[in-house]
C-alpha positions as CSV (number, residue, x, y, z in Angstrom):
1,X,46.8,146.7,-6.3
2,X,45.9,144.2,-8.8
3,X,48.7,142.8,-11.5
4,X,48.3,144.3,-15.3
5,X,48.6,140.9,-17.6
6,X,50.0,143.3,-20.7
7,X,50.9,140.2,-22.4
8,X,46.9,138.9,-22.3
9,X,45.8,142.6,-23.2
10,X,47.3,142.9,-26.9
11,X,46.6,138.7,-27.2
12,X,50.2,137.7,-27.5
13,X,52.5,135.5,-26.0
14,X,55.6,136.0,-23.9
15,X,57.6,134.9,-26.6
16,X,56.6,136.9,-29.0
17,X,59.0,139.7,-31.1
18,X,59.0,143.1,-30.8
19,X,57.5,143.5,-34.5
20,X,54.9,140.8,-33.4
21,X,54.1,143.1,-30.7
22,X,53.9,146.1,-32.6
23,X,51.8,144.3,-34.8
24,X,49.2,143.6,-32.5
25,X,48.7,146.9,-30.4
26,X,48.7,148.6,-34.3
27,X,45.6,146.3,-34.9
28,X,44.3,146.4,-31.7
29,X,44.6,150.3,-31.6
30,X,43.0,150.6,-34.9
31,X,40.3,148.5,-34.4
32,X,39.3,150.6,-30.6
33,X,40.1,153.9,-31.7
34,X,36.6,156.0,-30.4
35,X,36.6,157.5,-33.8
36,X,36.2,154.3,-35.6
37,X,33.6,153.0,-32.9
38,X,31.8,156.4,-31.9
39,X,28.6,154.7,-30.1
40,X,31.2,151.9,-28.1
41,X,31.4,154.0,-25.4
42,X,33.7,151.1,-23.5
43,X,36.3,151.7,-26.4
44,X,38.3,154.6,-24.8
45,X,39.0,152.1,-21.5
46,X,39.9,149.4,-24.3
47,X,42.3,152.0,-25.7
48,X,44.0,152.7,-22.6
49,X,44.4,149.6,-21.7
50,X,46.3,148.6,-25.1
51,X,48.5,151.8,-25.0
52,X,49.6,151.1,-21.0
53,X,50.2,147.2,-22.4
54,X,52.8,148.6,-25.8
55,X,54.0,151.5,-23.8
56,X,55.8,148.7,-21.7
57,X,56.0,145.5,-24.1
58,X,57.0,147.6,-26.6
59,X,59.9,149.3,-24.6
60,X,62.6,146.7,-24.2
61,X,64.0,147.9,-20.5
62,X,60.3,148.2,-19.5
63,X,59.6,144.9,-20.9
64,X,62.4,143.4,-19.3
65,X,61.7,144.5,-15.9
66,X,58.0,143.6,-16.4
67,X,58.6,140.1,-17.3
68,X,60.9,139.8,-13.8
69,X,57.6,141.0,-11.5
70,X,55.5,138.3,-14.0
71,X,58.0,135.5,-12.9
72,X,58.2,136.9,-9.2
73,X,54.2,137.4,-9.2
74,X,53.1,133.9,-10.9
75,X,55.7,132.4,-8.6
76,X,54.2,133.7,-5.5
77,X,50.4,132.7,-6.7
78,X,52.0,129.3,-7.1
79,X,52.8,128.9,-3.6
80,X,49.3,129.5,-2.7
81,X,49.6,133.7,-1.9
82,X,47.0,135.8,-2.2
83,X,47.3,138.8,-4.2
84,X,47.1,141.8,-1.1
85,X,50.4,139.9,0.7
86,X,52.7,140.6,-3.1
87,X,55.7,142.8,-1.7
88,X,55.1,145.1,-4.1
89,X,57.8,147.7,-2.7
90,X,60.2,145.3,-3.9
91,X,59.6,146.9,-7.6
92,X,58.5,150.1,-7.2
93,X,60.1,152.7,-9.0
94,X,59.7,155.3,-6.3
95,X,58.8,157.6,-8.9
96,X,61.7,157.5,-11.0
97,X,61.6,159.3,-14.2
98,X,63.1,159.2,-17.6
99,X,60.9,156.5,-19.1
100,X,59.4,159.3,-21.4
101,X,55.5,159.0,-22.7
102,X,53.6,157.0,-25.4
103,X,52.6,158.7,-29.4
104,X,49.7,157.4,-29.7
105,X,49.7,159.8,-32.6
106,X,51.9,157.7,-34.8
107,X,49.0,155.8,-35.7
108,X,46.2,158.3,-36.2
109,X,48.1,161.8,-36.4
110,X,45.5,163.6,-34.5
111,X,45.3,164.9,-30.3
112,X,44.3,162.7,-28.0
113,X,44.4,162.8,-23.8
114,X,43.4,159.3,-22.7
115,X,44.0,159.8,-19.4
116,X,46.4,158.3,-16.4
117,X,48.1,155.0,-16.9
118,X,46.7,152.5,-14.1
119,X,48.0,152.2,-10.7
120,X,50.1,149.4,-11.4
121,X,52.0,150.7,-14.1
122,X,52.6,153.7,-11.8
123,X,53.5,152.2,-8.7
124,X,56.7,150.0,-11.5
125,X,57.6,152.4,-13.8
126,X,57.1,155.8,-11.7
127,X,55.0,157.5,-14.3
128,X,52.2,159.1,-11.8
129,X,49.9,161.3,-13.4
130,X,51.3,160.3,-16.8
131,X,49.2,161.0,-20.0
132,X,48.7,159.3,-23.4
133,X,49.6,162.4,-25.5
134,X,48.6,162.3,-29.0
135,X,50.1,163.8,-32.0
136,X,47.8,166.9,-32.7
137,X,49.3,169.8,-34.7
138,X,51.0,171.4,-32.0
139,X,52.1,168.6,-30.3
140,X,55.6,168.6,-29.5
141,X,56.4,165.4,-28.4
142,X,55.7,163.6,-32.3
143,X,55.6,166.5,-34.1
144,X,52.8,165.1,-37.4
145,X,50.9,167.4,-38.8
146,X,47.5,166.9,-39.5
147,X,45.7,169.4,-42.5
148,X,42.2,168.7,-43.5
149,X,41.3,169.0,-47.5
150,X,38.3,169.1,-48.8
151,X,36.7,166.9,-52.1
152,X,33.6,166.3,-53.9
153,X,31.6,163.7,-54.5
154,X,32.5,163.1,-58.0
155,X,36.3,162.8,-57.0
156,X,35.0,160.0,-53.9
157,X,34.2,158.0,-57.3
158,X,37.0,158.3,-58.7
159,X,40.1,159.6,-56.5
160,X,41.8,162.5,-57.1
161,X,45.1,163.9,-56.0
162,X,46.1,167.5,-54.1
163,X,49.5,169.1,-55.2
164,X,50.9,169.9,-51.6
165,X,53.6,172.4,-51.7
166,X,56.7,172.8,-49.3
167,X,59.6,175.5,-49.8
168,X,60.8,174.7,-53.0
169,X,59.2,171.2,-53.3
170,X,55.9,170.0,-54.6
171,X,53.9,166.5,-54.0
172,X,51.0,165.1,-55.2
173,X,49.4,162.9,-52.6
174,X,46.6,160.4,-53.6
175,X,43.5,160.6,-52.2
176,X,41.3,156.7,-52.7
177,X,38.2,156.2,-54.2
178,X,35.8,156.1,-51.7
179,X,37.3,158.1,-49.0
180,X,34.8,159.6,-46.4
181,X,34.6,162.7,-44.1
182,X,37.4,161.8,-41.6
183,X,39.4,159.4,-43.4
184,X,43.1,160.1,-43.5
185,X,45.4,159.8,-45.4
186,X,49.4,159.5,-44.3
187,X,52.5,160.9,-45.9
188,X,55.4,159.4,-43.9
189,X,58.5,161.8,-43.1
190,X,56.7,165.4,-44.1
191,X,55.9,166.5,-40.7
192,X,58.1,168.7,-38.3
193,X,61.5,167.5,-36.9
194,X,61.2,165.3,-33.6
195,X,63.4,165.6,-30.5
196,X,65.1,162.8,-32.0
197,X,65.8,163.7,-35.1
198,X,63.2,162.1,-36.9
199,X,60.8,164.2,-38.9
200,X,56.7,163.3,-38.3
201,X,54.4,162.5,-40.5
202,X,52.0,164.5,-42.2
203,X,48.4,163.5,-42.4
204,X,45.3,165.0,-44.8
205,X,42.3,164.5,-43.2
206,X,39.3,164.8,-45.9
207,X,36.0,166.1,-45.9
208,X,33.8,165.3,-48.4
209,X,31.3,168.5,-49.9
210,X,27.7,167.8,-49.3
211,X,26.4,167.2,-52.7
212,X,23.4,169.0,-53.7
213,X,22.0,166.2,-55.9
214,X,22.5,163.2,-54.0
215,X,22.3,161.8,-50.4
216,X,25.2,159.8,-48.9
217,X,25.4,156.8,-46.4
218,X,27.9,155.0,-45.9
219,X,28.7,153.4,-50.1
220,X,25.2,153.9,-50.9
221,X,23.6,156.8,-52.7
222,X,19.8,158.4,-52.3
223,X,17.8,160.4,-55.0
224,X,14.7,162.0,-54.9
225,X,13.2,161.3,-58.5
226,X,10.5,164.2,-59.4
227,X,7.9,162.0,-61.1
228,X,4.9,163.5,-63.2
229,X,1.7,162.1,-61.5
230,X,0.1,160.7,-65.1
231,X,3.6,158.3,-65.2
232,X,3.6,157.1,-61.8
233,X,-0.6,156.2,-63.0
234,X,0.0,154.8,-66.3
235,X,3.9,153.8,-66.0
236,X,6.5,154.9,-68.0
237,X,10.0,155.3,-68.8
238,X,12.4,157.9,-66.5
239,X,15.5,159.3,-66.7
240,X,17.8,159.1,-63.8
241,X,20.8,161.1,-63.2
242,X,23.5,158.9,-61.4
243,X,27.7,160.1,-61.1
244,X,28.5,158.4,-64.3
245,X,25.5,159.9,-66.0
246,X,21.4,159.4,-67.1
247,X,20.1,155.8,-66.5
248,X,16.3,154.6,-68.0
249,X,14.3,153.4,-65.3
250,X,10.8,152.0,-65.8
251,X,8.0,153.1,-63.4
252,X,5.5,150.5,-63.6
253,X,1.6,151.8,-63.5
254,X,0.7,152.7,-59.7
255,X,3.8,153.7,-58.3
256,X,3.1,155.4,-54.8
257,X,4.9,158.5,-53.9
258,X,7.9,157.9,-51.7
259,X,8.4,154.1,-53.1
260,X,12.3,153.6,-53.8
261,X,14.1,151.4,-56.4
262,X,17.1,149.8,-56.2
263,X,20.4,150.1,-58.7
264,X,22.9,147.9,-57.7
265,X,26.6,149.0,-58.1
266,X,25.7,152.5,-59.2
267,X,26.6,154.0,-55.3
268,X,30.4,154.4,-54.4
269,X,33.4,152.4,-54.4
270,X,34.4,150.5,-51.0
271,X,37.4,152.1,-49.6
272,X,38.8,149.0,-48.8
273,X,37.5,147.4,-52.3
274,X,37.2,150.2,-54.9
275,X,36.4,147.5,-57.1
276,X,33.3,147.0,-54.9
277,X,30.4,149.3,-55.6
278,X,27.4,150.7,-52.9
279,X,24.1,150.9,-54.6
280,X,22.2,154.0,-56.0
281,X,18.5,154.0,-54.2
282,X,15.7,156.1,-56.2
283,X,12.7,157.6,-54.2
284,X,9.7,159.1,-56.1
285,X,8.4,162.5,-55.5
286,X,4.8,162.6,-57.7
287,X,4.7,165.8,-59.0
288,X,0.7,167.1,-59.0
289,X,0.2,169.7,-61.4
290,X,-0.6,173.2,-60.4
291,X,-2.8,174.8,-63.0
292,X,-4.7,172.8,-65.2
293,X,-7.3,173.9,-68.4
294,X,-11.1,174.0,-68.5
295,X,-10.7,170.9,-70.5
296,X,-8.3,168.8,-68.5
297,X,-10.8,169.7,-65.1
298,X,-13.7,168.2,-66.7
299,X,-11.1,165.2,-67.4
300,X,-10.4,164.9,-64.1
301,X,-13.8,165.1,-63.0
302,X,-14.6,162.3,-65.3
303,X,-11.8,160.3,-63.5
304,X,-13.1,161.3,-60.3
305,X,-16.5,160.1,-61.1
306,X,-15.5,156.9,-62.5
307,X,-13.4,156.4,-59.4
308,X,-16.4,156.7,-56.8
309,X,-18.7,154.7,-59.1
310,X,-16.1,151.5,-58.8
C-alpha cells in the first residue's frame, strides 16, 4: 500500500492552520472541478485526490492521527525500510466507523459521486467503499439547494436581479454582468436545515436565452451583417445593431462576402472584470438582388462585358 502525502497534495506545509488549509483545497477544488475543465479528463482523479487530502487535514482527530503514521512512516524510511515491510496493521482502523463523509457540495451546490477514497485512507480511517457525496437537491447529508433561472442576453450586459420568494419573505439576489450558462450564484443560509442544525445554502444556477440576433462565445459577440451587393462593390456606410444600440461602420469598396470586422469593447463584460469588455465581430452576408428591370439587366450586362474585356 503506498503512503498518501495529503500535505504535498493541497501544496501546504505541516504547519500550516486549519483556515490555511481550507484555503487551499477551496482553490484547489475550484480550480479541478470537471465543470470548469470539461476536456481535462485527468481532472476528476485530481479532484479526488484533493477531497481524500481535506477530508483528513481538514478534520482535526483525522489530522492528528495522520500526522502520527507521517512521523512513524518517515521514521521508518529513515532507517533505510522499504515501503512493503511498513506495519501497517499498527494503524488500521479495522473498519471503524463514525468519521462521517466529505460535502463537496459546499463549494459548488450541485451532485457529485467521485468515487472510493484510496486504499490508504481506507485501510486508517475505516471508510471502505466510502463516497464523495455532493450536495445536489436531494441530498441529505448538506442539504443546498440548487434552482436554475433563466436570463437574456441584454441582462448578461448589464445584471439583473430575480425576486426569490420564501413563506412570508422576499429576496432579491444579484445576478453579475457577464454571467454564462452554468455560472452560479450562492445565497448562504437559504437552503434546508442540516443534521447539524445548520441550514444550506441555496444556489441559482443561470442559463442564458439563446439570442436570436447575436452569436455568443465566450465575451465576444458574432453578427451576420446583410450587406447590399452594390455597397460591398463601391463601399459605403452601414448600420450595425449592437446591445447598446446602431453603430456606422464603413465597408470599404470590394468587401468579400463572409469577411468580418472587428469592434473592440462592444462584446460582454468579463465576469471577473465587468469593467472589461469582449469584442463585437461583424460578418458580411452580400445580399444579390432577386428581380431586377429590363434596364438594370442591360446594366449589368455592360458590367459584365467590361469585366471580360479587362
Amino acid at each position: 500500500m503506498e503512503y498518501q502525502d495529503y500535505y504535498k497534495t493541497l501544496g501546504v506545509s505541516k504547519s500550516a492552520s486549519s483556515q490555511d488549509i481550507k484555503k487551499a483545497y477551496r482553490r484547489l477544488a475550484r480550480k479541478y472541478h470537471p465543470d470548469l475543465r470539461p476536456d481535462d479528463k485527468s481532472a476528476e482523479q485530481k479532484l479526488k485526490a484533493i477531497n481524500e487530502a481535506y477530508e483528513v487535514l481538514g478534520n482535526a482527530d483525522k489530522r492528528a492521527k495522520y500526522d502520527r503514521l507521517g512521523d512513524s512512516w518517515y521514521h521508518h524510511q529513515s532507517r533505510g525500510g522499504r515501503p512493503g515491510g511498513f506495519d501497517w496493521s499498527n494503524w488500521s482502523s479495522q473498519g471503524q466507523p463514525g468519521y462521517g463523509s466529505f460535502n463537496y457540495g459546499d463549494m459548488f451546490g450541485q451532485g457529485m459521486s467521485q468515487g472510493g477514497f484510496s486504499d490508504f485512507f481506507n485501510t486508517i480511517f475505516g471508510m471502505s467503499g466510502a463516497q464523495v457525496r455532493g450536495s445536489g437537491v436531494n441530498s441529505n447529508d448538506t442539504k443546498d439547494i440548487v434552482r436554475e433561472i433563466t436570463i437574456s442576453l441584454d441582462e448578461v450586459l448589464t445584471g439583473t436581479t430575480r425576486k426569490l420568494s420564501k413563506g412570508n419573505r422576499s429576496l432579491n439576489v444579484q445576478i453579475p454582468p457577464g454571467a454564462k450558462t452554468g455560472t452560479r450564484v450562492r445565497i448562504a443560509g437559504q437552503g434546508a436545515r442540516r443534521e447539524n442544525g445548520r441550514k444550506g445554502d441555496l444556489y441559482l444556477r443561470v442559463r442564458v436565452k439563446p439570442d436570436k440576433r447575436f452569436e455568443r462565445k465566450n465575451d465576444d459577440l458574432y453578427f451576420n451583417l446583410p450587406v447590399d451587393v452594390f455597397v460591398a462593390v463601391m463601399g459605403g456606410e452601414v448600420l450595425v445593431p449592437t446591445l447598446v444600440g446602431n453603430l456606422s461602420l464603413s465597408v470599404p469598396s470590394g468587401s468579400q462576402g463572409g469577411q468580418t470586422f472587428r469592434l473592440k469593447g462592444k462584446g460582454l463584460p468579463k465576469l471577473k472584470n465587468p469593467k472589461q469588455f469582449g469584442d463585437l465581430y461583424v460578418r458580411l452576408q452580400l445580399q444579390v438582388p432577386k428581380t431586377l428591370s429590363d434596364e438594370e439587366k442591360d446594366m449589368w450586362a455592360e458590367l459584365l462585358r467590361l469585366s471580360k474585356r479587362s
